[in-house]
N, C-alpha and C positions, 0 to 999 in steps of 0.2 A: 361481423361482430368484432370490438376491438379486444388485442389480444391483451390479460391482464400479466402488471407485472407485480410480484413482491418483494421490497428490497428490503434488508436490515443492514445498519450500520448507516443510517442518516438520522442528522447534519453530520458527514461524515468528508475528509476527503474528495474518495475515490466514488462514491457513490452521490455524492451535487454532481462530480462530470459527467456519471453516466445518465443525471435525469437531463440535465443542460443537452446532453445529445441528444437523446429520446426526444425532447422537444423542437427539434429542429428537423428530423428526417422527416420521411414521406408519411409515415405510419403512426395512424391513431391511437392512443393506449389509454387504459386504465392503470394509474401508475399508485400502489401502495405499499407506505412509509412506515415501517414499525419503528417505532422515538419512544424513546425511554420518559419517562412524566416529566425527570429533570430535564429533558433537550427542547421541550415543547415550545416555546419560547422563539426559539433558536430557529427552530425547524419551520416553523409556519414563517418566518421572518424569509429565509431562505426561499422557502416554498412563493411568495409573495413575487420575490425577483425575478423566478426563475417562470413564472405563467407569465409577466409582463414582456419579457425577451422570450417568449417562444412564437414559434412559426407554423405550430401545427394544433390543432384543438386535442391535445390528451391531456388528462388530468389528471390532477393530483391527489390522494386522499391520504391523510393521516391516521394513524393506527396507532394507539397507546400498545405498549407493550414491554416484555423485558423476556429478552434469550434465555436469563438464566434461572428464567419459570416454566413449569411445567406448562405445555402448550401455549408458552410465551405470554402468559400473563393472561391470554384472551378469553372474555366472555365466552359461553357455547356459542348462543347466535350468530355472533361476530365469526368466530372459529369456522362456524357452519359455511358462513355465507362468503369469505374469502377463500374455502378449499374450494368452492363450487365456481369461484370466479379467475380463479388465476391459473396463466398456462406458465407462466415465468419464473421462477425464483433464482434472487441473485442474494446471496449470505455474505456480508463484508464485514457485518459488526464484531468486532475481535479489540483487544486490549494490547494495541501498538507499542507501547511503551518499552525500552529496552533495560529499565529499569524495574519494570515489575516484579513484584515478589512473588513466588509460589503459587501462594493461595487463589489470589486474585487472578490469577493468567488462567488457574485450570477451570475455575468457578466459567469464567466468561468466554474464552476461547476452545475448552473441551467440551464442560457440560452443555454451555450456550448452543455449541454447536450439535450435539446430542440433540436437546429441544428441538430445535431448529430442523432437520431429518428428522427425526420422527414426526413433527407435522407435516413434513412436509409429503411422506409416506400415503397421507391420507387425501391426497389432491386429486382428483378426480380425473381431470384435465391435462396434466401436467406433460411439459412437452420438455422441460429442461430445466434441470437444477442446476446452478452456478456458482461452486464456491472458491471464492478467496483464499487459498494457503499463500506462501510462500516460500522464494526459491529457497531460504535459508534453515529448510526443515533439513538441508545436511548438514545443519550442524558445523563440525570442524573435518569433513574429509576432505578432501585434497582432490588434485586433476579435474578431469573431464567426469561431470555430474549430467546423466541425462534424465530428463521428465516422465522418462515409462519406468523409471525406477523410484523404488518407496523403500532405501534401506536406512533404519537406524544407526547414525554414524556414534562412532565411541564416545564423544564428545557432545554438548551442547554447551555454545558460549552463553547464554542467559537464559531466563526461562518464559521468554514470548519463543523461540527456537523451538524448546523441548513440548512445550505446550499445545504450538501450530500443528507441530509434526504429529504427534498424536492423537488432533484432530484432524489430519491428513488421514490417518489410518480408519479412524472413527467413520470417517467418507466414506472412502476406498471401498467399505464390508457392504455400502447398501448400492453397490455399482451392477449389482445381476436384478436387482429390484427399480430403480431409476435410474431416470436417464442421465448423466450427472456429465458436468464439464470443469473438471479441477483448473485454477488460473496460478501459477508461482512466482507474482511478479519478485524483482529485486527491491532494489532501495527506489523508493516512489519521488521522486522531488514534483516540481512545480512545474507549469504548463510551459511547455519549449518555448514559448513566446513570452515567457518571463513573470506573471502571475504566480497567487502561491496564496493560499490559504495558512499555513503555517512554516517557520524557522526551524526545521528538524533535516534529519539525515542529512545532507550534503552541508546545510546552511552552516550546519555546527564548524566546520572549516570556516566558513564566509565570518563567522562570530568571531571566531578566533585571532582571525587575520586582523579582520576589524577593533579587537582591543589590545591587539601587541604591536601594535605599528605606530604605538607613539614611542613605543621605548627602543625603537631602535631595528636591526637586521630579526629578521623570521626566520629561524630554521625548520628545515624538515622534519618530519620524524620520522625516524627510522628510516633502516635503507631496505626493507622489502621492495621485492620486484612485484609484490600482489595488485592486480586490477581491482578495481574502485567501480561496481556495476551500479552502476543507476538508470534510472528510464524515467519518461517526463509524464504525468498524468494522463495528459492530451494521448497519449501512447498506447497507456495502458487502457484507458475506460473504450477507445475506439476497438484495438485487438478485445478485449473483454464481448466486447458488445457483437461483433464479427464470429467471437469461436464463440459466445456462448448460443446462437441463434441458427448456427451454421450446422447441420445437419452433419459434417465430419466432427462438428467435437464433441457428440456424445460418446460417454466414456472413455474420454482421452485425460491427460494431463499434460498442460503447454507451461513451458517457460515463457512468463513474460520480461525477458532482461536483454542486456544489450549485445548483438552478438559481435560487436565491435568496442567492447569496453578499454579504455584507457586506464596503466598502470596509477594508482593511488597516488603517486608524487609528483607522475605528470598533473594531470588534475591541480594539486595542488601549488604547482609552481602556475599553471595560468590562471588559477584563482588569485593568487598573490598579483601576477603582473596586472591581472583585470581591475584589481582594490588596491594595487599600493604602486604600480606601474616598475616593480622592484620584483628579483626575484630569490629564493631562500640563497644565504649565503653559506649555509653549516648544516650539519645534519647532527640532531639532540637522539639517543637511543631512544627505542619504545620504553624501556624498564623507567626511566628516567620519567616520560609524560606520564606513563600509568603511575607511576609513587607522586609526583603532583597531582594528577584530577582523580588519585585517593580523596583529596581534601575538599570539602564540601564547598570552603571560602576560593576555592580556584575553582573548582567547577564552575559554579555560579556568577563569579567574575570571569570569566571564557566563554561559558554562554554556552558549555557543552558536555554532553551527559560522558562517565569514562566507559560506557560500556561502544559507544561508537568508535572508540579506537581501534577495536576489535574488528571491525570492517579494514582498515589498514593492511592487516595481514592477511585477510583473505584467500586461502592460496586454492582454492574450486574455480570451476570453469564452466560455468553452465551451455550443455548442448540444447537449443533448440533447433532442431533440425523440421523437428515435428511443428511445430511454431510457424518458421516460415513457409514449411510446404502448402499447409492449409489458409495462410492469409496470402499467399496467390493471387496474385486477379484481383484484390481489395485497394490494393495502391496503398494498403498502409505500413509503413515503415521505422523502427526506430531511430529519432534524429540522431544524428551526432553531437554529441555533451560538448566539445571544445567547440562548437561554431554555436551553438545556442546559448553559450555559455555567457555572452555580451548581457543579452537580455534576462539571465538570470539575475547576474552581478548588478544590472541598473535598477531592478525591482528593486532586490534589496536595500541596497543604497538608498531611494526612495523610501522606503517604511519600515529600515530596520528600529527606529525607535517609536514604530506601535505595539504594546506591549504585547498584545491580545494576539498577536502572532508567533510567539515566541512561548510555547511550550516550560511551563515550570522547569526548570533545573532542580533534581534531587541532590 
């Protein structure tokens, strides 16, 4: 019998690579997609590409629905007959946004998540629950941050942080009743071989560099010594997909980030040499960039939200220890950001001026 999966947060991301894989291993699945009424479109279009490139007969079924309803929007029948059918749940659909307001971040990323556990509570079958936090539920604490720890740091820089972490916790309470495998990735970019469904997190640099380089020298910003973590899709959906199926990762919590991350300025000086074959001549303070992408008309003309700044100073260190011990034996490995970084940089250059990859700027 093939084993069912249920995923939320597609057309999403991080959840197309995890079906792109699913359709290529050795194993048959029942593969179902809860899509919001407005992604449907989207999501069947998707869905369309991804059974034409696959390698293996599982399928795919669509599911209308919505997280932030009570049993997710679903019919009884429907309700019925997906707890009777699925051994898998993977929870991704959450409110990325590092510009979100309040409201919206707790509605979609706390109560969603609420919904989301408690149906899922009711699964007959169920072999493993897999959700999505991430690493940056610390908030603003400092040092060495490990994954078997869930503390509320004093701080939270915006409120996709304060809201994840909370529904970090929300988890956490049903871990003596299912079987559950928390994922923390960092900052998500695009596939190590240079692909990208959107211009966010890291790109916001690549934006930047890209509209200041006609007027002349780039400087730094700021002189923080803080690492700049990011990890490549291709990275995370493979580890996701290994702990979450892997018999050691119930009831664990993995950092998915990189445990060889480069300082934020390096980074930024071979993004610059990569785009402008030049590298920063000056270093402008952080006070100075945050009081300009205050202003709507520079944010927007940069091509980058100011709440990413705030990754800049980053001064946490995320310990996976737990991480690597368990992907063992898998051959899977986080690349290294400055040697994939070629094939980042030629994407973009390629289709920085498709709009539709490029996330509104607030």
């Amino acid at each position: 019998m093939k084993n069912g999966y249920f995923v939320t947060g597609f057309p999403g991301f991080i959840s197309e690579k995890l079906l792109k894989l699913w359709l290529s291993d050795s194993e048959e699945k029942r593969i179902y997609v809860l899509v919001l009424p407005s992604m449907l479109k989207k999501a069947n279009e998707k869905i369309e590409k991804l059974l034409r490139e696959a390698s293996n007969k599982s399928t795919i079924h669509v599911v209308e629905g919505d997280i932030t309803k009570t049993d997710l929007g679903l019919p009884l029948p429907m309700k019925l007959h997906l707890q009777d059918q699925i051994q898998y749940v993977w929870h991704l659909a959450a409110v990325y946004d590092l510009a979100v307001d309040k409201a919206l971040a707790y509605k979609v990323n706390v109560t969603g998540t609420y919904h989301v556990t408690e149906w899922v509570r009711n699964i007959t079958g169920l072999k493993r629950y897999v959700y999505f936090s991430t690493a940056y539920i610390a908030g603003k604490r400092e040092g060495a941050i490990r994954s078997d720890e869930l503390l509320r740091p004093y701080q939270f820089r915006n409120y996709y942080e304060e809201t994840k972490y909370e529904a970090e916790v929300l988890v956490q309470n049903y871990k003596k009743e299912i079987p559950i495998t928390t994922l923390r990735p960092s900052i998500v970019r695009g596939d190590s071989e240079g692909a990208t469904t959107k211009f966010d997190g890291p790109y916001y640099l690549m934006n930047m560099i890209d509209r200041l380089k006609k007027f002349g020298p780039i400087p730094y910003i700021g002189k923080s010594s803080a690492e700049l973590n990011v990890v490549p899709v291709d990275y995370v959906a493979k580890a996701a997909d290994w702990l979450g199926r892997s018999t050691a990762g119930a009831g664990k919590t993995y950092h998915l980030t990189d445990p060889h991350a480069y300082p934020a300025r390096e980074i930024f000086r071979f993004m610059m040499l990569a785009q402008t074959a030049q590298k920063p001549s000056y270093t402008i303070p952080f006070s100075l960039t945050d009081k300009l992408l205050s202003l709507s008309i520079v944010r927007k003309y940069l091509g980058v939200e100011r709440q990413a700044l705030d990754y800049f100073q980053y001064m946490g260190r995320f310990v996976q220890d737990e991480t690597e011990q368990d992907l063992a034996g898998s051959l899977i490995e986080c690349p290294d950001f400055i040697e994939t970084l070629d094939a980042m940089v030629k994407y973009y250059e390629q289709h920085k001026q498709d709009k539709e990859l490029h996330p509104p700027i607030k």
